[in-house]
Each structure stands twice: as structure tokens, then as C-alpha cells.
C-alpha positions as CSV (number, residue, x, y, z in Angstrom):
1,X,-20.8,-24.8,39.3
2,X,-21.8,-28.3,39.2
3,X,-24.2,-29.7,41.4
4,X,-21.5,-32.1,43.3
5,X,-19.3,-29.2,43.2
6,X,-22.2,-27.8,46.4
7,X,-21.9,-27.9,49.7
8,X,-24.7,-29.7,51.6
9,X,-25.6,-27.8,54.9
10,X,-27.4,-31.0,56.0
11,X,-29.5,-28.9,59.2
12,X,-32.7,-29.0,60.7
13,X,-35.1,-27.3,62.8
14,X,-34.0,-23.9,63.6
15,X,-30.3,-23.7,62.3
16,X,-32.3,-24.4,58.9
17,X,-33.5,-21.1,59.2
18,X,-31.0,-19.3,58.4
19,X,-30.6,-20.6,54.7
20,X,-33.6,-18.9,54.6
21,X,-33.1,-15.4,55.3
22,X,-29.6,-16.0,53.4
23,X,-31.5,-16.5,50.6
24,X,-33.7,-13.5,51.1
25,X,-30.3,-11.2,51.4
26,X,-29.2,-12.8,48.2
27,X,-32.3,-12.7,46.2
28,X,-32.4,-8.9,47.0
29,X,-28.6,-8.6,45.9
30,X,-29.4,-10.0,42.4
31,X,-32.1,-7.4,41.8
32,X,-32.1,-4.0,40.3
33,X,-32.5,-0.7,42.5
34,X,-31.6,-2.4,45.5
35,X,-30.9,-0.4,48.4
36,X,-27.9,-2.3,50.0
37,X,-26.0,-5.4,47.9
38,X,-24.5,-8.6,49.7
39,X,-22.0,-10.4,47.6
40,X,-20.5,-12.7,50.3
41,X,-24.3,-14.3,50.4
42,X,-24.9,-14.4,46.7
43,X,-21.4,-15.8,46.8
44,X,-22.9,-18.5,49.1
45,X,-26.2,-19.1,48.0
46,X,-24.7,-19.8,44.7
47,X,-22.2,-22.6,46.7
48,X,-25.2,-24.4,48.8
49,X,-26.9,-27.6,47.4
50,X,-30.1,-26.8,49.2
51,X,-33.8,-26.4,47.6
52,X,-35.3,-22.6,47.8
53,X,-37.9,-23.0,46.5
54,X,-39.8,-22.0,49.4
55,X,-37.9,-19.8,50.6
56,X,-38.3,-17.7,47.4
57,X,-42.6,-18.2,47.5
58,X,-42.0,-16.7,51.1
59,X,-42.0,-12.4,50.7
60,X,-43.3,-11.9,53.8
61,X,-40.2,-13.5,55.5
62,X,-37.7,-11.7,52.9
63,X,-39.5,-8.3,53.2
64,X,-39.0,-8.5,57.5
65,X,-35.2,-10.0,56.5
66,X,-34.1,-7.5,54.3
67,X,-35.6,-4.7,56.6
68,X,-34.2,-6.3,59.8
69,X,-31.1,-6.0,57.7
70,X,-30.8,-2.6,57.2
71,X,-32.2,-1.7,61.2
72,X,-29.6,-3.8,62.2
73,X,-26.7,-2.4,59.9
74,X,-27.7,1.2,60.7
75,X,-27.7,0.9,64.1
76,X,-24.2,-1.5,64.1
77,X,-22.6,0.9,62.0
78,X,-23.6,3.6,64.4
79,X,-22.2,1.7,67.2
80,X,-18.8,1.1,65.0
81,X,-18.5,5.0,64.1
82,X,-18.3,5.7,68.1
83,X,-16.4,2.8,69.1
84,X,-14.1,2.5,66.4
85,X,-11.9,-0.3,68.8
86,X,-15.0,-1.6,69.6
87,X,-16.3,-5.5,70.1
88,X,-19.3,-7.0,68.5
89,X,-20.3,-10.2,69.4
90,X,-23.3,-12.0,66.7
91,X,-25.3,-13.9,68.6
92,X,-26.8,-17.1,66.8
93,X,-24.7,-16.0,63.8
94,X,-25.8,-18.2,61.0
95,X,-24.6,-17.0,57.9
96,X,-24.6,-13.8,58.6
97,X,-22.5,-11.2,56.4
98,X,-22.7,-7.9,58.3
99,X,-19.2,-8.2,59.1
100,X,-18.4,-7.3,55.2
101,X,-20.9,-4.5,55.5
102,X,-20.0,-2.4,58.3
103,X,-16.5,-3.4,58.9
104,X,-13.9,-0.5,59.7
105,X,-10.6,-2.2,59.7
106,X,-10.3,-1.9,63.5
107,X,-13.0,-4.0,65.2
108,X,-13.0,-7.3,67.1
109,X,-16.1,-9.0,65.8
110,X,-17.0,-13.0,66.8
111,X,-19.3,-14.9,65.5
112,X,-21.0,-17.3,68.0
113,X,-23.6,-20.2,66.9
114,X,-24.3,-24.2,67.7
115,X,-21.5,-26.5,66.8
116,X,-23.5,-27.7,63.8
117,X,-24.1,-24.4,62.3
118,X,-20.7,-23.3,63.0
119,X,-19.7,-26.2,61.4
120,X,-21.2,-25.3,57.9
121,X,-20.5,-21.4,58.5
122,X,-16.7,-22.4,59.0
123,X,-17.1,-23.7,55.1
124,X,-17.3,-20.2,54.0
125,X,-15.6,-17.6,57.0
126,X,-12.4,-18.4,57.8
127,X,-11.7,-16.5,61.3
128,X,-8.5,-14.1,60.7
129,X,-7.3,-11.9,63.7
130,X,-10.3,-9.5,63.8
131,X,-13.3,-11.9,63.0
132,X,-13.4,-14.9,64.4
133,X,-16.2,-18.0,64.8
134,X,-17.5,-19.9,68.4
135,X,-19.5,-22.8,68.7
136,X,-21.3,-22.5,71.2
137,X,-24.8,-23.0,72.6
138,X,-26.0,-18.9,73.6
139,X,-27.3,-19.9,76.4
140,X,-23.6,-21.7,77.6
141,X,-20.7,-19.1,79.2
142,X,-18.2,-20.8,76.9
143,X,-18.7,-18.0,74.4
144,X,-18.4,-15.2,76.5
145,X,-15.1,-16.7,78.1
146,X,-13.3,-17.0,75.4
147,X,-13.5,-13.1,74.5
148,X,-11.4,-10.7,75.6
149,X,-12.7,-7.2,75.6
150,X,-9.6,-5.5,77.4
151,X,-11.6,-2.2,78.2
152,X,-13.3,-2.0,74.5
153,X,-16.7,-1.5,75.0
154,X,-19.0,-4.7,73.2
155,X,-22.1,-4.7,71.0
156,X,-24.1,-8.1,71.1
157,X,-26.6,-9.1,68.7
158,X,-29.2,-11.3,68.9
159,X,-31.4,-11.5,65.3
160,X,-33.5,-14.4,64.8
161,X,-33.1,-16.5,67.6
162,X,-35.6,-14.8,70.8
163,X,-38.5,-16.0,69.0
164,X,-37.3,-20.0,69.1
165,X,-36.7,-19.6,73.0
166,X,-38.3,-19.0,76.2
167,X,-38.6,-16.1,78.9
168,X,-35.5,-18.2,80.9
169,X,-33.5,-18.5,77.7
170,X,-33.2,-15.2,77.1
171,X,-32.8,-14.4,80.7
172,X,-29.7,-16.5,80.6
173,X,-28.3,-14.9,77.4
174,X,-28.6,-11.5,79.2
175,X,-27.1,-12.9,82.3
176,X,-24.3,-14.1,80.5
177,X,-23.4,-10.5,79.0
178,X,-23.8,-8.8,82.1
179,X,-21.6,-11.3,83.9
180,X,-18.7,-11.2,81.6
181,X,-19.0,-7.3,79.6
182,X,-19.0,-4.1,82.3
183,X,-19.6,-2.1,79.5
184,X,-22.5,-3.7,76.8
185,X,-24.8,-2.7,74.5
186,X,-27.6,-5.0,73.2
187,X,-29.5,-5.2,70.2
188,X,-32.1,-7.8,69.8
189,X,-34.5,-8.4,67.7
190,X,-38.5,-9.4,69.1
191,X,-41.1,-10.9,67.8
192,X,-45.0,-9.3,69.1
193,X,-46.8,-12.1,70.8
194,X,-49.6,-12.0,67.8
195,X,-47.0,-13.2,65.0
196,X,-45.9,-16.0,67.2
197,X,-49.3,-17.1,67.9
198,X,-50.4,-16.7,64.1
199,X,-47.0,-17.6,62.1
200,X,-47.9,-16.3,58.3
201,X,-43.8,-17.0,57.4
202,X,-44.7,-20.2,54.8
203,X,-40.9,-21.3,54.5
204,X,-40.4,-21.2,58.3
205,X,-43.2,-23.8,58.3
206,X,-41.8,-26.3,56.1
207,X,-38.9,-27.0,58.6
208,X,-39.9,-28.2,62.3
209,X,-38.7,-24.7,64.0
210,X,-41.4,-23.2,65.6
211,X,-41.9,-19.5,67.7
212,X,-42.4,-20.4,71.0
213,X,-42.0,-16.7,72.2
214,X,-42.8,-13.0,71.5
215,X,-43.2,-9.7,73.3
216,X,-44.6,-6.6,71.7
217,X,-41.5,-4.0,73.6
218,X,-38.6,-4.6,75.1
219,X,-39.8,-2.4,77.1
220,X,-41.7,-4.9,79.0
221,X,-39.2,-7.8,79.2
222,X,-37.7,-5.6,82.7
223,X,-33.9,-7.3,82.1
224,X,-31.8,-7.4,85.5
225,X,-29.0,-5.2,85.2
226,X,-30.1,-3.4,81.9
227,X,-31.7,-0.2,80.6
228,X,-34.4,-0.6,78.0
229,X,-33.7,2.4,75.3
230,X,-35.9,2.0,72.7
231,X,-37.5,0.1,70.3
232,X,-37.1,-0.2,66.5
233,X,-39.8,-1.0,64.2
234,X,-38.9,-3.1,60.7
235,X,-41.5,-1.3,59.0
236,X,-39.5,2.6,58.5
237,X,-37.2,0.1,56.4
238,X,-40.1,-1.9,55.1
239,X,-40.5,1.4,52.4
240,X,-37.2,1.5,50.9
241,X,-37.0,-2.1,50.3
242,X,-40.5,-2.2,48.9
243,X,-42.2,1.3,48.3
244,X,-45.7,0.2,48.0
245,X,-45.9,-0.8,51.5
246,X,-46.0,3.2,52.3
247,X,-49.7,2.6,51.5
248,X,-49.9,0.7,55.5
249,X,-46.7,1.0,57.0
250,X,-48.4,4.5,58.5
251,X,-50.6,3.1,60.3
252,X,-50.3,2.7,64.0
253,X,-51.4,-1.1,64.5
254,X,-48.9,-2.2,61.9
255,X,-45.8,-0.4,63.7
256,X,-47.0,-1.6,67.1
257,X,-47.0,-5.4,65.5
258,X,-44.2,-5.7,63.5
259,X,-41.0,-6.7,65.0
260,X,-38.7,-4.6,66.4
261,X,-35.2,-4.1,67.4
262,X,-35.0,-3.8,70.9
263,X,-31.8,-1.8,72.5
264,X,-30.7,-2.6,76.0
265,X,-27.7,-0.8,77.4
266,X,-25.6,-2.4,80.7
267,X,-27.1,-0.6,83.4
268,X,-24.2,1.8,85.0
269,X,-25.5,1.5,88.5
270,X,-25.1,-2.2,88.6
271,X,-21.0,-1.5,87.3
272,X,-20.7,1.2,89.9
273,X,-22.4,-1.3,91.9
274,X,-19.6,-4.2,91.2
275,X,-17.3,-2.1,91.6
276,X,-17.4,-0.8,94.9
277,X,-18.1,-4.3,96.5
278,X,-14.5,-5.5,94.8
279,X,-13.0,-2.9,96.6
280,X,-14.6,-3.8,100.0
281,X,-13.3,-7.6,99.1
282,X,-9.9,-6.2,98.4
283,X,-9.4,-3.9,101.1
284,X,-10.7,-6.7,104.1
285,X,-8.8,-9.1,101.6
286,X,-11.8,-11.2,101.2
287,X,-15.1,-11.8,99.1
């Protein structure tokens, strides 16, 4: 393909970021012995007139991508097998591919991002009736209005954003979901306090994002309305991706540190909860 045959992403700060990890996905596609293969992003790496050079000096950030990747796509495709009719809303999108990866024919999956970002993403997805694209801010209800769950229970994702926000951010996101889906999962990925303090990623420094926030479990974030299930670690997946780092991923300090996919289920109580005060409202016909 010719150089003026590209598309020019043209973004900054942290929509930047995810040419990145694209490239990381790709990268990893084009090797040998590769544990999972992404076509859609080799497809779009090939298409983007964008510089990767540092983004291909920077194996720290592809080895916590890739993993992330295949946390993430084991526990969505877990999600998908039980709720076949399920909804799964990607959070700060990017150019993410997992659709193509875990897709069952049946599901309602959106992809929700900033108008700028959506506005590059839109040059390579187009929305058909089961996947469609919002631009939208995360922290705005717009997104959540616009989807209609029907009953279906909902997944939502949020990888490689919480990190770029604050405490109230995040607080708003989850607010969101548990104002609009009765019955939500959440999986979100969190970065421990000492990597945002100490940021080793060398491609995430050359553009002007910057981690403003970490937590070491989701255990102590204490989300309004939610269950905290579990936590996990990148670094079980860290060993099929890169074998030699079975040499350290043992040990105890690494797991605590490394990021971690954190699960948060809607918390029944608060439905049951909702529930019975809309009956009250209906029955004295007020509320």
C-alpha cells in the first residue's frame, strides 16, 4: 500500500494510546507460535500512517497488552458462553478487535469511545445490527441511553482507561451502569498505585497521557451498588505469551503489582432494593 494510500489518525494524549497496544496485538499476530492471532489489527496496522517505532522498543507495554488480551478474552468469552443473548458494552474502545474474537453470532456488542477516536475507529468498523459504535465521553449518560438491553443481562469493559482518570471518574462510570443496567457485570482493568507513580511504559511517555491513578484491588475501590469478585492478575498470561517470564511471575510481589482485571457484579440487593420502592411509587401513584 502506498504511503498516501494510509490513513492518518491525527490523535493525542491519551486516544494516542491505543495505536499503541494496537500495534502490540499486531506485532504478536505476525509472529510464529503465537498463542491467539488478530487479523482485523494487522489489517489495520498495515492501513495507519503513524510512526511505531516506539511502540515496537516498548516490550514491557506489549507483554501487559497482549496478556491483558487474553485475561480479558477468557473472561468475555466466558461471559458470552452463559449469556449467549447477552450485551457487552467496550468501554473506551479504541481499536479494539475482541468483537472478531469472541463473537457468537447472537450478541449485542457497542463500542463506546470520544468523538475523535470514534471518529478514526469508524474508518475501519462499520456498525451492522449486532456491533455498533458511540461517541461518547464515559463519564457522559449519553452512551448508556442509547442502549437497549430489553432484559439481556450486560458485560462492560473498561481496559486502558482507569489509569488516565481519577477516583470521581470512575465513580461516575460505575454510576452510570448501575443507573441504567439492573443486571451488570464489570470488568475493569487497574493499574497498582507503584506503576502509576513509577511509569517504566517508554512509548506511553513519548505522547502527553500520563497515569494519574492506580489501586492495587478492586477490592479496595468499595463501589456503591456493586460486589467486588475477584481480581485477575496479567502475569498467569504473562507465561504463555513469553515463557521465560515463569522464571518471576511465581513470585508473590510481582502478582501483587501487576495489573489486574478487577470483576464487579451489580449488587442484587440494590435491584431488589429499586424494585420494591417502584412498587410503593406505583401503588400510592407517586414517586
Amino acid at each position: 500500500m502506498k504511503k498516501t494510500d494510509k490513513i492518518v489518525a491525527g490523535l493525542q494524549g491519551v486516544p494516542e494510546t491505543m495505536l499503541l497496544t494496537l500495534y502490540a496485538r499486531a506485532n504478536y499476530s505476525r509472529m510464529y507460535g503465537k498463542v491467539f492471532y488478530d487479523a482485523k489489527s494487522v489489517e489495520i496496522a498495515n492501513r495507519l500512517d503513524y510512526d511505531f517505532t516506539e511502540a515496537a522498543r516498548d516490550s514491557d507495554l506489549g507483554l501487559v497488552t497482549l496478556s491483558r488480551t487474553l485475561v480479558l478474552d477468557k473472561l468475555v468469552k466466558k461471559f458470552v458462553e452463559q449469556n449467549p443473548d447477552g450485551v457487552v458494552v467496550n468501554i473506551a474502545s479504541g481499536l479494539d478487535t475482541r468483537f472478531f474474537r469472541v463473537d457468537n453470532g447472537r450478541i449485542l456488542w457497542y463500542d463506546v469511545d470520544l468523538p475523535e477516536t470514534m471518529k478514526v475507529r469508524k474508518k475501519f468498523f462499520a456498525d451492522t445490527n449486532r456491533m455498533k459504535g458511540i461517541a461518547a465521553s464515559a463519564m457522559s449518560k449519553e452512551w448508556a441511553e442509547s442502549i437497549e438491553v430489553r432484559g439481556r443481562k450486560t458485560l462492560v469493559i473498561i481496559e486502558g482507561l482507569s489509569m488516565y482518570l481519577g477516583d470521581k471518574e470512575i465513580r461516575k462510570i460505575f454510576d452510570i451502569v448501575r443507573e441504567h443496567f439492573s443486571n451488570a457485570e464489570v470488568l475493569m482493568e487497574i493499574m497498582p498505585e507503584r506503576h502509576v507513580k513509577n511509569n517504566s511504559y517508554s512509548s506511553i511517555k513519548t505522547t502527553s497521557a500520563k497515569f494519574s491513578w492506580g489501586v492495587d484491588s478492586g477490592k479496595k475501590l468499595g463501589i456503591e451498588g456493586f460486589s467486588w469478585k475477584t481480581d485477575h492478575s496479567v502475569v498467569g498470561a504473562m507465561r504463555k505469551v513469553k515463557p521465560s517470564t515463569m522464571l518471576w511471575s511465581w513470585l508473590p510481589g510481582v502478582r501483587r503489582n501487576s495489573e489486574k482485571i478487577a470483576v464487579f457484579h451489580r449488587d442484587p440487593d440494590i435491584i431488589k432494593m429499586s424494585s420494591a420502592v417502584d412498587d410503593v411509587c406505583n401503588a400510592r401513584l407517586v414517586c
